[in-house]
PDB file of N, CA, C and O in Angstrom:
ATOM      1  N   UNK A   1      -0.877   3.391   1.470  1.00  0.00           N
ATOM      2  CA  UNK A   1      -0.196   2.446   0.600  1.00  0.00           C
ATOM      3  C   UNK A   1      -0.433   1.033   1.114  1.00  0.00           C
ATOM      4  O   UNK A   1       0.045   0.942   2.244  1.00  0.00           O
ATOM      5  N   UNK A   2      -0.977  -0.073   0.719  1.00  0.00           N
ATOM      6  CA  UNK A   2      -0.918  -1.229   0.538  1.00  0.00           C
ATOM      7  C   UNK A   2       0.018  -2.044   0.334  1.00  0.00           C
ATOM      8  O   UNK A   2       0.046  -2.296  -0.870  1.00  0.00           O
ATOM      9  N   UNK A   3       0.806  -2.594   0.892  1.00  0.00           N
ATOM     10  CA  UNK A   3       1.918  -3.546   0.991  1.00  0.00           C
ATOM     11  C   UNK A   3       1.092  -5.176   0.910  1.00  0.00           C
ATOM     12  O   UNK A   3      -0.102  -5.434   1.067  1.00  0.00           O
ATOM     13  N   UNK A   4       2.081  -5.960   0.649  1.00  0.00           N
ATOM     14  CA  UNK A   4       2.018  -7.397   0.351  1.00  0.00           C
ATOM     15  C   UNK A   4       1.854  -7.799   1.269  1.00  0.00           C
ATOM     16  O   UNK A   4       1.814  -6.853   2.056  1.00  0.00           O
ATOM     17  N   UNK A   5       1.644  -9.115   2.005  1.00  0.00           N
ATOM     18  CA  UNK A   5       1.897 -10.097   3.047  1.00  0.00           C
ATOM     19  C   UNK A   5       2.714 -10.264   3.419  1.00  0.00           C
ATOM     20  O   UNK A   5       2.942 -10.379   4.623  1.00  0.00           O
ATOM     21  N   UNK A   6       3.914 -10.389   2.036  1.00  0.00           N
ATOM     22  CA  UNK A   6       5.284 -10.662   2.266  1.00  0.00           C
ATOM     23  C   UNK A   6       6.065  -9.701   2.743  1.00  0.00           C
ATOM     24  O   UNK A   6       6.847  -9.986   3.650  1.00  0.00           O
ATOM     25  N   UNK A   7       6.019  -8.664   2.338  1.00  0.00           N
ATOM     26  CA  UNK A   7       6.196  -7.094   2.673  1.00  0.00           C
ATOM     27  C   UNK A   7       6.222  -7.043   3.965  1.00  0.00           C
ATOM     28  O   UNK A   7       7.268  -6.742   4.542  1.00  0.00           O
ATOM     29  N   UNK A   8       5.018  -7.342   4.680  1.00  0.00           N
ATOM     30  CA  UNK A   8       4.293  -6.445   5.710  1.00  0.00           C
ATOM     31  C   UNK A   8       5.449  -7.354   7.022  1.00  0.00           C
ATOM     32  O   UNK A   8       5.916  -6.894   8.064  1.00  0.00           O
ATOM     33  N   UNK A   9       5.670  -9.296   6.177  1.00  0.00           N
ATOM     34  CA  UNK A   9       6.354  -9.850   6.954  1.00  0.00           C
ATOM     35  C   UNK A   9       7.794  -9.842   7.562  1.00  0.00           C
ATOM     36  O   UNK A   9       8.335 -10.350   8.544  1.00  0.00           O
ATOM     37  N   UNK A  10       8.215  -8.925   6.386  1.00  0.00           N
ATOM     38  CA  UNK A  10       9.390  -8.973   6.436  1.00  0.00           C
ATOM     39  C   UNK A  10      10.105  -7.682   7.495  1.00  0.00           C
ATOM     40  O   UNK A  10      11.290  -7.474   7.755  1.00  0.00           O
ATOM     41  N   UNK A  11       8.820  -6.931   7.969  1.00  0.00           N
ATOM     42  CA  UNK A  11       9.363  -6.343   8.755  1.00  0.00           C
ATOM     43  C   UNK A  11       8.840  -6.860  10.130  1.00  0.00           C
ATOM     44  O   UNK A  11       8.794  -5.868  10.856  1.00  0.00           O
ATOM     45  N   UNK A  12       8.602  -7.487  10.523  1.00  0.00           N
ATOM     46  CA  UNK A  12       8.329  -7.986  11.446  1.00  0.00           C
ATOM     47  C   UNK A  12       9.248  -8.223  12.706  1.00  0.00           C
ATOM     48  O   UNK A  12       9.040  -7.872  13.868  1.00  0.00           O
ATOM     49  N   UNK A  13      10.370  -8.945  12.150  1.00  0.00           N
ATOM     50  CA  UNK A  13      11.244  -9.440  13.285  1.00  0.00           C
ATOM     51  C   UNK A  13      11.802  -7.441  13.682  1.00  0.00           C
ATOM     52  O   UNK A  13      11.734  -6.977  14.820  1.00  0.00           O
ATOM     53  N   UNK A  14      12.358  -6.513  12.286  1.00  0.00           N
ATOM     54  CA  UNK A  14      12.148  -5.771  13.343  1.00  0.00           C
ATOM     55  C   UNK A  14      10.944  -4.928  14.629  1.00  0.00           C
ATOM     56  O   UNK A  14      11.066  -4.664  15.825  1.00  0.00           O
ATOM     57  N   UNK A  15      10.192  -4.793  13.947  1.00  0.00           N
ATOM     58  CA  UNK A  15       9.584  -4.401  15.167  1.00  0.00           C
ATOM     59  C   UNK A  15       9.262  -5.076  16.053  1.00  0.00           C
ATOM     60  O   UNK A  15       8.589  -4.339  16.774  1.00  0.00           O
ATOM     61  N   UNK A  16       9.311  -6.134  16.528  1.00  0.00           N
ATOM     62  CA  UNK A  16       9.432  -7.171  17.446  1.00  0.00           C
ATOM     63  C   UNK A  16      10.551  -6.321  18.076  1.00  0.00           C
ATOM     64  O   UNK A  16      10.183  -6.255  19.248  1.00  0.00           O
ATOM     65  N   UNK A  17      11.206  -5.931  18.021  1.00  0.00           N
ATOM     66  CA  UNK A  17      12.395  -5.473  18.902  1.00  0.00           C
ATOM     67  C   UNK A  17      12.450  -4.040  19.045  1.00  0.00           C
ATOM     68  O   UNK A  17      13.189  -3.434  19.821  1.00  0.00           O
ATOM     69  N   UNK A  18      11.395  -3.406  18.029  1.00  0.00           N
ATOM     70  CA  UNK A  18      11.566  -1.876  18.478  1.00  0.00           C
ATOM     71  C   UNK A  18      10.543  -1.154  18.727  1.00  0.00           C
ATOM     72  O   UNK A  18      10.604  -0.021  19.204  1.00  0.00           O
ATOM     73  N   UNK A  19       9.470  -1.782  18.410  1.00  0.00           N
ATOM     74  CA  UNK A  19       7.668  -1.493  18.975  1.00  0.00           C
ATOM     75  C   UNK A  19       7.761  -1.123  20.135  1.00  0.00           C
ATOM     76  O   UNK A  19       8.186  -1.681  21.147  1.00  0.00           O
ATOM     77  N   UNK A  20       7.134   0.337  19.849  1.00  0.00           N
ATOM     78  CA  UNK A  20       6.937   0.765  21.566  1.00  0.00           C
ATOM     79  C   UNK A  20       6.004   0.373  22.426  1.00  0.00           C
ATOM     80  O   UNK A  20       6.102   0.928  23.521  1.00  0.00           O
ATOM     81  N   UNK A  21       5.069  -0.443  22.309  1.00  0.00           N
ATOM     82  CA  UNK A  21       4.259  -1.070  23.272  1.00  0.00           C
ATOM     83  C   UNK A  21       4.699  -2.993  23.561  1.00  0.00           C
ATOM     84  O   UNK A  21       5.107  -3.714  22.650  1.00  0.00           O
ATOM     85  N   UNK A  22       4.542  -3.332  24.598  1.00  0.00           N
ATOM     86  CA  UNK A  22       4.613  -4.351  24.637  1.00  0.00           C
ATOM     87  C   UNK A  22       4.302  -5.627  23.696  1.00  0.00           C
ATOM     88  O   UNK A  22       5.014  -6.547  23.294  1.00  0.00           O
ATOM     89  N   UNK A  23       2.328  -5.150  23.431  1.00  0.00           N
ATOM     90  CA  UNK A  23       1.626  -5.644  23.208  1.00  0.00           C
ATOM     91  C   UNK A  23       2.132  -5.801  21.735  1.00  0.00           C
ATOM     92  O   UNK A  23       2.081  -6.984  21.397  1.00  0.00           O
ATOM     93  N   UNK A  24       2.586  -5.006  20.797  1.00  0.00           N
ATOM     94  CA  UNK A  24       3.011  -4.991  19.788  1.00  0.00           C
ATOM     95  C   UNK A  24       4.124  -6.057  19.506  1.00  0.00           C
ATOM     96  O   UNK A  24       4.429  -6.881  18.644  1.00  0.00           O
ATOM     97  N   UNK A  25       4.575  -5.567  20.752  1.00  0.00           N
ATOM     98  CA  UNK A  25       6.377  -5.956  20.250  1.00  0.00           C
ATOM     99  C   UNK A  25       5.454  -7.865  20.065  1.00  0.00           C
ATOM    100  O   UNK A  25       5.264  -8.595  19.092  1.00  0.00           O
ATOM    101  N   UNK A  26       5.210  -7.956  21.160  1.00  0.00           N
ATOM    102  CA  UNK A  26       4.715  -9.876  20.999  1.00  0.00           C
ATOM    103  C   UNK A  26       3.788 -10.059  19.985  1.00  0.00           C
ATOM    104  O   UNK A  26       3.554 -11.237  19.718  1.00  0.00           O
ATOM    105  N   UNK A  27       3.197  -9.218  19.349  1.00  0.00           N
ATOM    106  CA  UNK A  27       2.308  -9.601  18.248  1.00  0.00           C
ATOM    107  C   UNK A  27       3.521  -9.823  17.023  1.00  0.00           C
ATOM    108  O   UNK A  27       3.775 -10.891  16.466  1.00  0.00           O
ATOM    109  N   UNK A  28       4.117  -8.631  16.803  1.00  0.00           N
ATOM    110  CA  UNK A  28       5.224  -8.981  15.913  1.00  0.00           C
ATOM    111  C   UNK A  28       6.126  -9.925  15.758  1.00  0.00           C
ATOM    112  O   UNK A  28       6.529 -10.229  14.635  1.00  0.00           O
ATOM    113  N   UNK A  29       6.516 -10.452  16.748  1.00  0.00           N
ATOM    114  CA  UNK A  29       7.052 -12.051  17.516  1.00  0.00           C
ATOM    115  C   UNK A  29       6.400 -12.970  16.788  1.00  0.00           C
ATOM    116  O   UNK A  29       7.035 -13.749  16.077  1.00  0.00           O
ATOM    117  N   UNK A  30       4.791 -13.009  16.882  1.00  0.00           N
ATOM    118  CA  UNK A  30       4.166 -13.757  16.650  1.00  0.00           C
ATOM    119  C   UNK A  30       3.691 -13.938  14.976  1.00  0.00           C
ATOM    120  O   UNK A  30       3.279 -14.950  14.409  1.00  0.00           O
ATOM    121  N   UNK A  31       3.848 -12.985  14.602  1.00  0.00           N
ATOM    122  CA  UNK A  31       3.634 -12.838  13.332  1.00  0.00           C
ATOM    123  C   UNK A  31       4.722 -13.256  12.411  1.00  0.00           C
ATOM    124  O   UNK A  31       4.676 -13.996  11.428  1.00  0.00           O
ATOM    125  N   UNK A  32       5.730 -12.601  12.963  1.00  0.00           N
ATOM    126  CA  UNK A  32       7.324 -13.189  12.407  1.00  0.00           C
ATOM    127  C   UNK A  32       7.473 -14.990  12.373  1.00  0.00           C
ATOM    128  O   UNK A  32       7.938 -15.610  11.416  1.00  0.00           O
ATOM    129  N   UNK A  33       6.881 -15.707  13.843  1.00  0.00           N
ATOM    130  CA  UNK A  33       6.894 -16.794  13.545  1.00  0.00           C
ATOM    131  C   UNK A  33       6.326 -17.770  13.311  1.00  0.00           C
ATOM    132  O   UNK A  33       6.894 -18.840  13.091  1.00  0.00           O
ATOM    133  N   UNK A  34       4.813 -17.562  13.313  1.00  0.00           N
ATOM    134  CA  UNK A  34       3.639 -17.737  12.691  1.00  0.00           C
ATOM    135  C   UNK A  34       4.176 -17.877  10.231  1.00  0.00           C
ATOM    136  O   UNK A  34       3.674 -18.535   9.320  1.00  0.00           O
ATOM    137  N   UNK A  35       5.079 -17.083  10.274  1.00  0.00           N
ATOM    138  CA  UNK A  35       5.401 -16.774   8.446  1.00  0.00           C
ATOM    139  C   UNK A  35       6.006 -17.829   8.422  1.00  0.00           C
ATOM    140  O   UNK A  35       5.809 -18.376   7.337  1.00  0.00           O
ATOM    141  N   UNK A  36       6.691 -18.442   9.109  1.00  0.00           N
ATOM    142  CA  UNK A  36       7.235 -20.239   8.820  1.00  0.00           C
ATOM    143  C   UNK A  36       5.980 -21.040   9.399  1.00  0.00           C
ATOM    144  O   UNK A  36       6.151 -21.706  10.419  1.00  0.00           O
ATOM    145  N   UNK A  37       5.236 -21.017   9.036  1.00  0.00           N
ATOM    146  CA  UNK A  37       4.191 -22.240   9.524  1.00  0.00           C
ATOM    147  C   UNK A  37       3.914 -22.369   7.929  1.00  0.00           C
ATOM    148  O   UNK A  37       3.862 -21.408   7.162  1.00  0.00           O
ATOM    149  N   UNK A  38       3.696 -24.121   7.468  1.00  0.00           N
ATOM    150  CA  UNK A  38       3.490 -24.259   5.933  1.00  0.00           C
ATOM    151  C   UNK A  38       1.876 -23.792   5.835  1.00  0.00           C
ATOM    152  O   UNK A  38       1.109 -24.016   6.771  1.00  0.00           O
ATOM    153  N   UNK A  39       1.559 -23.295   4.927  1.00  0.00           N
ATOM    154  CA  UNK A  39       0.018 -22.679   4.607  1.00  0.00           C
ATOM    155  C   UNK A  39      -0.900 -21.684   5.673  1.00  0.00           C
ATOM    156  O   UNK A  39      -2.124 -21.557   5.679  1.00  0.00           O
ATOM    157  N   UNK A  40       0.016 -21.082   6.490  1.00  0.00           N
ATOM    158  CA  UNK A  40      -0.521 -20.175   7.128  1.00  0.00           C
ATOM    159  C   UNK A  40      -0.362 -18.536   6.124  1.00  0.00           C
ATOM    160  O   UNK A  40       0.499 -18.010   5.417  1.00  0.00           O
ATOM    161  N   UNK A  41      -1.765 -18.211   6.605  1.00  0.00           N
ATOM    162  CA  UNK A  41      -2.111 -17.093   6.005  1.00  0.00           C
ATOM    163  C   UNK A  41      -2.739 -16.026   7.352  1.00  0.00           C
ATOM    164  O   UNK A  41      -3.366 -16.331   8.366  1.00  0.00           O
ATOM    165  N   UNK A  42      -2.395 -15.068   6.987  1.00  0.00           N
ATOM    166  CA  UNK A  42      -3.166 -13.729   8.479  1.00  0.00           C
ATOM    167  C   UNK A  42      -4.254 -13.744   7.864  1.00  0.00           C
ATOM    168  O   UNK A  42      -4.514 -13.789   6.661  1.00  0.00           O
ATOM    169  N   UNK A  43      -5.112 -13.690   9.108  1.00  0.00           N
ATOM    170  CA  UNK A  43      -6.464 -13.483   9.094  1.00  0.00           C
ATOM    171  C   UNK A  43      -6.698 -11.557   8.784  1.00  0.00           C
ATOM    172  O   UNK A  43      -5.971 -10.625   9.128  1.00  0.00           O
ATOM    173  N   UNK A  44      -7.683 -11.557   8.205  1.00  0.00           N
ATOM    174  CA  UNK A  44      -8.399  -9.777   8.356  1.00  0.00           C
ATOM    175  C   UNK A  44      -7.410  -8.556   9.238  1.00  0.00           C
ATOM    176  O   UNK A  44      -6.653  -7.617   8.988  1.00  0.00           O
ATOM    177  N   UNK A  45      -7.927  -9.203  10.278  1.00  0.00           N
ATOM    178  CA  UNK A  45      -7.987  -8.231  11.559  1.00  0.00           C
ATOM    179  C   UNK A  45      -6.526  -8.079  11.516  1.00  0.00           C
ATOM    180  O   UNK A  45      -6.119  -6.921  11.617  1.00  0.00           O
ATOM    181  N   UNK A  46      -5.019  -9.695  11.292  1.00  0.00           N
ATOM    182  CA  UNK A  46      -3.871  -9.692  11.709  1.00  0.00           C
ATOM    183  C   UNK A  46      -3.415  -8.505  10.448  1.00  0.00           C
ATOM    184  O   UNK A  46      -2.774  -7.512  10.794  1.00  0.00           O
ATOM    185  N   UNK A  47      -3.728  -8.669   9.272  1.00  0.00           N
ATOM    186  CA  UNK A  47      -3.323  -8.194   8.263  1.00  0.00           C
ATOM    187  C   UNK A  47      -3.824  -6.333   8.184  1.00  0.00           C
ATOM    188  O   UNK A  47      -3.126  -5.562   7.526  1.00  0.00           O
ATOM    189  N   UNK A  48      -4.408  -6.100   8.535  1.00  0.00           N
ATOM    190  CA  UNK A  48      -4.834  -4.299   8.785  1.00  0.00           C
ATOM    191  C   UNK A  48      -4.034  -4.483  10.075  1.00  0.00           C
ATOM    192  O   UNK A  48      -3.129  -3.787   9.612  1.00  0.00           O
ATOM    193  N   UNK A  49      -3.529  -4.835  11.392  1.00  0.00           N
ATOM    194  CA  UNK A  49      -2.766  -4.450  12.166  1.00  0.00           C
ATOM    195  C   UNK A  49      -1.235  -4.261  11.747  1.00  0.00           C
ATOM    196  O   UNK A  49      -0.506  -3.320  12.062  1.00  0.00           O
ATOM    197  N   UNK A  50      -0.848  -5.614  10.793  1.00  0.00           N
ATOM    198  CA  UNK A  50       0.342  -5.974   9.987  1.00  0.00           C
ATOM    199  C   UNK A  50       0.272  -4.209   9.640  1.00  0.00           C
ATOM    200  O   UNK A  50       1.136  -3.483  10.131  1.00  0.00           O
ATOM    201  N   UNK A  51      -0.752  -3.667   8.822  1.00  0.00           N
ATOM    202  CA  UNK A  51      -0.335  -2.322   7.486  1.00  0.00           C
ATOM    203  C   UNK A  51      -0.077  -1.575   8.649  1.00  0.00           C
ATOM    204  O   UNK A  51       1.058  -1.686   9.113  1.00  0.00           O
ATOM    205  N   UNK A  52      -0.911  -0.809   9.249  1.00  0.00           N
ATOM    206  CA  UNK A  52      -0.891  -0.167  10.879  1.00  0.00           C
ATOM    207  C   UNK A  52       0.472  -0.172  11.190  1.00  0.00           C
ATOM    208  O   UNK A  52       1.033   0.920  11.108  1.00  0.00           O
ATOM    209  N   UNK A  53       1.227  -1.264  11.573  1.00  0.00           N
ATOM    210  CA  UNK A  53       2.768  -1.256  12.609  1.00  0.00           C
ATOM    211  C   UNK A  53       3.696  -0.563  11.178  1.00  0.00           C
ATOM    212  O   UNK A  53       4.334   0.489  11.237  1.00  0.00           O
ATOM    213  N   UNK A  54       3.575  -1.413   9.990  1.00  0.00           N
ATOM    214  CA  UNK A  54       4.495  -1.121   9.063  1.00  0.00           C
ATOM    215  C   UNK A  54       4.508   0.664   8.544  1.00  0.00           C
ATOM    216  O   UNK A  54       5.406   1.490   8.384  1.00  0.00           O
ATOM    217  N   UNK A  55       2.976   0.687   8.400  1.00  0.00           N
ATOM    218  CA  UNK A  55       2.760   2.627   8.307  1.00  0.00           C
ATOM    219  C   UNK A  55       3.510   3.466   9.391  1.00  0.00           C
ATOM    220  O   UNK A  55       4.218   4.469   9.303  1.00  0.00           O
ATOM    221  N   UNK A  56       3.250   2.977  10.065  1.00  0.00           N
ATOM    222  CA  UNK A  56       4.061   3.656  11.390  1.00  0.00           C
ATOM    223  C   UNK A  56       5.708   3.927  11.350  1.00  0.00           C
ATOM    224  O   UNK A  56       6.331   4.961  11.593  1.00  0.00           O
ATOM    225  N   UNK A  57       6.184   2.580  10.943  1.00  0.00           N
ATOM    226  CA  UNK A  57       7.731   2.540  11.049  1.00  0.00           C
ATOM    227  C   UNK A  57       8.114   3.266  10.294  1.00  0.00           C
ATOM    228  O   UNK A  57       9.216   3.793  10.450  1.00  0.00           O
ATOM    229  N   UNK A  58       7.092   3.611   8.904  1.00  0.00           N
ATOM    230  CA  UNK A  58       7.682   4.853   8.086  1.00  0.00           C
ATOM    231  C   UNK A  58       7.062   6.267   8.104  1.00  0.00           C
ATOM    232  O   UNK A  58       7.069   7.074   7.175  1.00  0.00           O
ATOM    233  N   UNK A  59       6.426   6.446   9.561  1.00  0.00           N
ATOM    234  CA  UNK A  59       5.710   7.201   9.555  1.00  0.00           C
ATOM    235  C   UNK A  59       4.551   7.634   8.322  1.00  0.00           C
ATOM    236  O   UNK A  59       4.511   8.767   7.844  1.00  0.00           O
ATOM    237  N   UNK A  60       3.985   6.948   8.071  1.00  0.00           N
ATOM    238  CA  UNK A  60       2.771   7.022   6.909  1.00  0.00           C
ATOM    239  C   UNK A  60       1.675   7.046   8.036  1.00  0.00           C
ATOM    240  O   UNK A  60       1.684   6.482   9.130  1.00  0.00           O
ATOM    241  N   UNK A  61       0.640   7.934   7.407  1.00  0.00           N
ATOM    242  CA  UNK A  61      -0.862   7.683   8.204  1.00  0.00           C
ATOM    243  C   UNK A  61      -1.572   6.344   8.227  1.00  0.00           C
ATOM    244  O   UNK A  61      -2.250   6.234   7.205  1.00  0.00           O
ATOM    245  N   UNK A  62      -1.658   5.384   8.946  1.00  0.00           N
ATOM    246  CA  UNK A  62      -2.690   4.163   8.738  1.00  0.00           C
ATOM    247  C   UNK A  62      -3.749   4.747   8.071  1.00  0.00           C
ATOM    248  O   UNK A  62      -3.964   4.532   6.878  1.00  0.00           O
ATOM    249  N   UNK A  63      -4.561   5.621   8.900  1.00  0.00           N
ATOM    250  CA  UNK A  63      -5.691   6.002   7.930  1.00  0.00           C
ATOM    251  C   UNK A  63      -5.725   6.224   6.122  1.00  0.00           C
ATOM    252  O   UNK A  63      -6.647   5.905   5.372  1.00  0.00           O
ATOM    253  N   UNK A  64      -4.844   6.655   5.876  1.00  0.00           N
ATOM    254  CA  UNK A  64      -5.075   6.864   4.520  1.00  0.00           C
ATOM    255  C   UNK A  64      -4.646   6.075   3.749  1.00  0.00           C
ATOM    256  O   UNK A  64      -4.686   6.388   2.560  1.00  0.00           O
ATOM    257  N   UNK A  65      -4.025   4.643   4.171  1.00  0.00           N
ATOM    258  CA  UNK A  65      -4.947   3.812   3.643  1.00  0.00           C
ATOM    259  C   UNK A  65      -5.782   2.639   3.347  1.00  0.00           C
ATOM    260  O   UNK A  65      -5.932   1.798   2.461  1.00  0.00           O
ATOM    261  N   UNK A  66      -6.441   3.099   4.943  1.00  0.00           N
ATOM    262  CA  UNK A  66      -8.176   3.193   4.709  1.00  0.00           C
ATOM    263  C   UNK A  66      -9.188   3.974   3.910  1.00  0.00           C
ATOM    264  O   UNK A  66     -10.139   3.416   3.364  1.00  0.00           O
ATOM    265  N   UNK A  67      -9.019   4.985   3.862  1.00  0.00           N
ATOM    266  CA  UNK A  67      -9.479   6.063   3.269  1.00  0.00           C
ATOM    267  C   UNK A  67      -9.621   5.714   1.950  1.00  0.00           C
ATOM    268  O   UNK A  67     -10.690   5.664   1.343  1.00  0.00           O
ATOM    269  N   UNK A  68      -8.341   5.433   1.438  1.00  0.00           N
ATOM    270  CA  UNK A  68      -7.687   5.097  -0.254  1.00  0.00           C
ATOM    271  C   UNK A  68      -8.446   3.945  -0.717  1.00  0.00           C
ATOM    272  O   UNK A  68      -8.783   3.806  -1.893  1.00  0.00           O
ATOM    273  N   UNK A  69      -8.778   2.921   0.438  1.00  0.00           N
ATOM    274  CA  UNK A  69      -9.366   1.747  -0.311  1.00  0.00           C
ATOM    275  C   UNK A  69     -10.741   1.811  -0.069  1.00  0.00           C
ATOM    276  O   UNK A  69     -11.399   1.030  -0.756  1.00  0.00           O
ATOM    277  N   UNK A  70     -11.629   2.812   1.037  1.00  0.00           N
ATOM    278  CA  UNK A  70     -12.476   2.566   0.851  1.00  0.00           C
ATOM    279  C   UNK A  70     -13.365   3.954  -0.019  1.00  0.00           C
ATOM    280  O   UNK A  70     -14.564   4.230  -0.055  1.00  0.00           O
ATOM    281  N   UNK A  71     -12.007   4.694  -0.728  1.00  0.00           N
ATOM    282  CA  UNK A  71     -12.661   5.711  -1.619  1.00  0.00           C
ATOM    283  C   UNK A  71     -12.578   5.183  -3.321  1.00  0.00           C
ATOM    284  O   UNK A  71     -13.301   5.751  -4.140  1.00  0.00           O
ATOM    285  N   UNK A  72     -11.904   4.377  -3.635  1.00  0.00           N
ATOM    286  CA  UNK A  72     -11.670   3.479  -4.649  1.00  0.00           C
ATOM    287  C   UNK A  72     -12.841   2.932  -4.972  1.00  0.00           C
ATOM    288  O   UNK A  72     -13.355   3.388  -5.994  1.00  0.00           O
ATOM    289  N   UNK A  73     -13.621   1.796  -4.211  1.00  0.00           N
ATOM    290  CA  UNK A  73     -14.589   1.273  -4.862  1.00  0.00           C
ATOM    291  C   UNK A  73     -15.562   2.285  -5.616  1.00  0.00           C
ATOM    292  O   UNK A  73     -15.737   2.148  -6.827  1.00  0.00           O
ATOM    293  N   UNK A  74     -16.212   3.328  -4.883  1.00  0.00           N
ATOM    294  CA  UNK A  74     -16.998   4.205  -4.424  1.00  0.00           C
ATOM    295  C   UNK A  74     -16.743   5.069  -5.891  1.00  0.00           C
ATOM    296  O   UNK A  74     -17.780   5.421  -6.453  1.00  0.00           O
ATOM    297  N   UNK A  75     -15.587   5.397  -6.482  1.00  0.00           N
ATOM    298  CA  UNK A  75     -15.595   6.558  -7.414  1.00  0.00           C
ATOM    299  C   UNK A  75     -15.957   5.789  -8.730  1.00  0.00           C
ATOM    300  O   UNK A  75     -16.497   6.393  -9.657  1.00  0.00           O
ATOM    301  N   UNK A  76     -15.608   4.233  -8.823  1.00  0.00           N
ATOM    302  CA  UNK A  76     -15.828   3.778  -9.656  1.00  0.00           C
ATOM    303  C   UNK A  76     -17.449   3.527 -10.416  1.00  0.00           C
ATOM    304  O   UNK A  76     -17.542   2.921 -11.484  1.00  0.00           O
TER     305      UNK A  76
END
């Protein structure tokens, strides 16, 4: 499933506090306060990590969807 920007932001501050790796928890920090900067947008890489943490919190597979978007173009 594909979530928004806004979506992906709004969970942020929590996992900042409940991410089980360090490295996470401060990316989420950073992401959370990086969303008040005027005209900031996530780059690529921030935005597939963004889907990644959020899949997780609801236990969804990251992979699928990868899978989903890169079986989409392809059938068309």
């Amino acid at each position: 499933m594909s979530r928004t920007v806004e979506h992906l932001l709004f969970y942020m501050p929590r996992l900042s506090r409940t991410s089980s790796s360090a490295w996470e928890r401060q990316f989420a920090k950073d992401m959370a306060r990086r969303a008040h900067w005027k005209n900031w947008t996530p780059t690529q890489k921030q935005q597939e990590t963004m889907q990644g943490m959020v899949a997780r919190l609801f236990n969804e597979d990251p992979l699928d969807v990868i899978e989903i978007e890169k079986a989409g173009p392809s059938a068309a």
